[in-house]
N, C-alpha and C positions, 0 to 999 in steps of 0.2 A: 607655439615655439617658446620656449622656455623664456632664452635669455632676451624677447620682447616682455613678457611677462614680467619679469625681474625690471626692466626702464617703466614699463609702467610703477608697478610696486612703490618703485623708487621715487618716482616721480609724486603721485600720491601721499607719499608718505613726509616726504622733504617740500614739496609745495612746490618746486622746480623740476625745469626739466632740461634737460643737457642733450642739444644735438652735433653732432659730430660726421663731418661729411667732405670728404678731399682736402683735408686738411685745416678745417675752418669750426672752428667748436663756438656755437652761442649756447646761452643759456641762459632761459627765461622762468617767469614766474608760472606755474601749470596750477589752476583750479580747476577741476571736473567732477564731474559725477559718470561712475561708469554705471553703462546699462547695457546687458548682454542676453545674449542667447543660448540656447546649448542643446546638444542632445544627448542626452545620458548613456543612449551608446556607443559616444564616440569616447568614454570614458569619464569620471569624475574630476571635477575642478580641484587644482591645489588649493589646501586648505588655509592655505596666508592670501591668495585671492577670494576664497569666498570669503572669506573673513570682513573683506570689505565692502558686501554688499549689503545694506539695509534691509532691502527685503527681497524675498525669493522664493518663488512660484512653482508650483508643479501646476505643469496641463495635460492634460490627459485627454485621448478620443474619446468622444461618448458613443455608445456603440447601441443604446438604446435608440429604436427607431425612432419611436413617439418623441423622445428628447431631439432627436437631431429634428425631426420636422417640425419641432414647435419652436427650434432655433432659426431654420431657414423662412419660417410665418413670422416670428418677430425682424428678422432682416428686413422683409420686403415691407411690413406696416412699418416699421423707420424710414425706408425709402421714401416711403409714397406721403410721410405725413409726420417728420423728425419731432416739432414741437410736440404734436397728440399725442405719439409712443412715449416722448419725457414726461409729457402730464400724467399719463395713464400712474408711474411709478411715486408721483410727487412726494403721495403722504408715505410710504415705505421709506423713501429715501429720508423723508424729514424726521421719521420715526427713529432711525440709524445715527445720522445727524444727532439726535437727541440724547443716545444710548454713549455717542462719543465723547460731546460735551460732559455729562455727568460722568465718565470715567475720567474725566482730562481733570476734574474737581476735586476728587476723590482722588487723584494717585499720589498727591503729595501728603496726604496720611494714611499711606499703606506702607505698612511696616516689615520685614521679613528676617530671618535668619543670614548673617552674615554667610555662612556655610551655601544659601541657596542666592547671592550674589556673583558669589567667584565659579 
């Protein structure tokens, strides 16, 4: 519905939020983070709403059999054994961890074209 969309917006934008209801209007202070769902074919998101999401995922069915059985195989060795499945990934994930770090070091002298700012 649109004009929720527009209180949200609003709200987000101004840090308040105005409720209005039988005749009795408060209005308080609104901090949030929004996190949503979607399905693209129920249509694409206003563009001043995405606008405010940080980040935004596409998921998609894997239709490979092998992929989905070695998806429902790692399910059930988490089940049966949460800590062991996390160790198994350790050094990967520490390896990532490391790859992030040194980007987060590096980004405050990386330079660009104003042109590829805006």
């Amino acid at each position: 519905e649109d004009s929720l969309v527009d209180v949200v917006l609003d709200s987000a934008a101004s840090g308040w939020n105005t409720v209005e209801r039988e005749g009795i209007s408060v209005i308080h202070p609104a901090r949030f983070i929004m996190i949503g769902s979607g399905n693209p074919e129920e249509g694409e998101l206003r563009p001043q709403l995405l606008d405010r999401f940080g980040l935004a995922v596409t998921v998609r069915t894997m239709f490979d059999e092998a992929s989905r059985v070695q998806l429902v195989l790692d399910r059930l060795a988490f089940e049966k054994d949460a800590d062991g499945f996390v160790a198994q990934y350790e050094d990967e994930v520490q390896q990532q961890t490391d790859k992030i770090t040194a980007a987060r070091e590096r980004l405050p002298k990386v330079t660009m074209d104003r042109a590829l700012k805006v």
